[in-house]
C-alpha positions as CSV (number, residue, x, y, z in Angstrom):
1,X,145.9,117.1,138.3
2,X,145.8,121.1,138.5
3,X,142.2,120.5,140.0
4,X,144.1,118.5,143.1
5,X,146.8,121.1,143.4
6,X,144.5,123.4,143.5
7,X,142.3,122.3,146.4
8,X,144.6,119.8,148.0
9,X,147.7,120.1,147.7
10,X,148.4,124.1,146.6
11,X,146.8,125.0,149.8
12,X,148.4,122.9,152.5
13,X,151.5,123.2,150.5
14,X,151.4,127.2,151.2
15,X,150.4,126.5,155.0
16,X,153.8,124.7,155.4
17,X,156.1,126.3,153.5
18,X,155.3,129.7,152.0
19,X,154.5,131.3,148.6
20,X,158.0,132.2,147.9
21,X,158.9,128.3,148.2
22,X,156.0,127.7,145.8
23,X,157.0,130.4,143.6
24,X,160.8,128.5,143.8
25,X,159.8,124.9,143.0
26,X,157.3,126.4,140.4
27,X,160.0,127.5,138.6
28,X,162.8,124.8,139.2
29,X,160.1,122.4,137.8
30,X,159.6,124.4,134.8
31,X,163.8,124.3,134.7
32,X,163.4,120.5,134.9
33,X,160.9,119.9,132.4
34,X,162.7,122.3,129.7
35,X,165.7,120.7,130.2
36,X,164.4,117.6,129.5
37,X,161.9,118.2,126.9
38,X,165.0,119.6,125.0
39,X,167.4,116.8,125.0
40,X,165.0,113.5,124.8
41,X,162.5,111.7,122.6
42,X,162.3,109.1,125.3
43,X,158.2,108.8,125.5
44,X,158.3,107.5,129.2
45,X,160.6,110.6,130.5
46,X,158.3,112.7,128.1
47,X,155.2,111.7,130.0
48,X,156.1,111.8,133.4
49,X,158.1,115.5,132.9
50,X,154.4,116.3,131.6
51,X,152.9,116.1,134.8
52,X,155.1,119.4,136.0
53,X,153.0,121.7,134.5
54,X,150.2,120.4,135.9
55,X,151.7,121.8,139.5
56,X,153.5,124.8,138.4
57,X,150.3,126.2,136.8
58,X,148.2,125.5,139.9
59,X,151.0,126.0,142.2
60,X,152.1,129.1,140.8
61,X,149.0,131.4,140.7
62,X,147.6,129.6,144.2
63,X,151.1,131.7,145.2
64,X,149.9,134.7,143.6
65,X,146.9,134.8,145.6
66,X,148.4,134.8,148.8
67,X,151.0,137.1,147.9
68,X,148.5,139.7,146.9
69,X,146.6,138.8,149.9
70,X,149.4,139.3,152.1
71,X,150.5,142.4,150.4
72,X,147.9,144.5,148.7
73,X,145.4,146.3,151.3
74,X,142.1,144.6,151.5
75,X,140.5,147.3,149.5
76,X,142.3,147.0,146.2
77,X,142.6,142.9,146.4
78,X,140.0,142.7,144.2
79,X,141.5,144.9,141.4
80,X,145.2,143.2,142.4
81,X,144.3,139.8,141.6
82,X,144.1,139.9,138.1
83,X,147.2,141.3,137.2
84,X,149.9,138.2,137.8
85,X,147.7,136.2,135.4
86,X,147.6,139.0,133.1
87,X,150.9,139.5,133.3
88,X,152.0,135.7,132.9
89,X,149.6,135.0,130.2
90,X,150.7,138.0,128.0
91,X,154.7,136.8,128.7
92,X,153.8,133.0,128.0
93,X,152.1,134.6,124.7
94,X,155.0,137.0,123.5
95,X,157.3,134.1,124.9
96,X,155.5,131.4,122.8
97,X,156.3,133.5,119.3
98,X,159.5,133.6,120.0
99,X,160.3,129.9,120.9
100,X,158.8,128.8,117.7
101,X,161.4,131.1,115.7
102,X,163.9,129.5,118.2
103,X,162.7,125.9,117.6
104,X,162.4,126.2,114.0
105,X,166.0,127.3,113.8
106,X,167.6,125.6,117.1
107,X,165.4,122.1,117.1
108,X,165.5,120.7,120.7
109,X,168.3,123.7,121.8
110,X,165.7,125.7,121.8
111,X,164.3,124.9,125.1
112,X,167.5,126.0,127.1
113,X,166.7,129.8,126.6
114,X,163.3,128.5,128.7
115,X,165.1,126.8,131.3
116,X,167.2,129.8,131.5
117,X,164.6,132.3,131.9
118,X,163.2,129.6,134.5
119,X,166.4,129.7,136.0
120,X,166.6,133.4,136.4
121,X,162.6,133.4,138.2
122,X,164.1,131.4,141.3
123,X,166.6,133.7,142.8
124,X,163.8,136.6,141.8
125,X,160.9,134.4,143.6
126,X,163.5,133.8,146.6
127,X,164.6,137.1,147.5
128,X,161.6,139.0,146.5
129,X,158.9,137.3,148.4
130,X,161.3,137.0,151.6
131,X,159.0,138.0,154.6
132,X,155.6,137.3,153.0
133,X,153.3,135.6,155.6
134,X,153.4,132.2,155.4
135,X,149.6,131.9,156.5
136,X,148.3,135.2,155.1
137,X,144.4,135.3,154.7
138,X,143.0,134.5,151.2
């Protein structure tokens, strides 16, 4: 599935709509799969809510790329495009220890502090990326 997103769908999604829409619905489906990861043991919701993460991590950093394309000179892209990635990967990592203290004493409750901080990314992707080029090379 993140194979698809990444040379189908992430693409031509971007074309139409932008990277701060993808950067939105990244996050809202990372709001929507929390929120129900927390509060079911349902295994048919618990499937399908798995396939969200297969677009917001393809989704996500295919946004990142044409951010940094359309905002970082042409000279320093190179050096640019490794640092979302870093960035994400080190706060899913610090972000990770702390949910399992959460889960362990919280059970499923644990997963609204995620949706949360999910909730708090969408205004941030919104108003920051307003006026990045829809179609910007990369």
């Amino acid at each position: 599935a993140e194979v698809i997103v990444f040379f189908l769908v992430g693409p031509a999604f971007l074309d139409r709509f932008g990277a701060r829409e993808a950067a939105g619905i990244a996050a809202v489906a990372w709001i929507i799969r929390w929120s129900i990861e927390g509060f079911t043991t349902s295994i048919l919701p618990l499937a399908i809510f798995q396939l969200l993460p297969r677009l917001t991590f393809a989704l996500l950093p295919t946004a990142f790329i044409r951010i940094i394309s359309a905002v970082v000179p042409r000279r320093f892209a190179a050096t640019a495009k490794p640092v979302p990635p870093f960035g994400s990967g080190l706060a899913a990592a610090l972000l990770t220890l702390l949910s399992g203290a959460l889960y362990t004493r919280y059970g499923g409750a644990a997963f609204i502090p995620m949706a949360v901080l999910c909730a708090l990314a969408v205004p941030f992707a919104w108003f920051s990326l307003e006026g990045v080029q829809r179609n910007a090379p990369g």
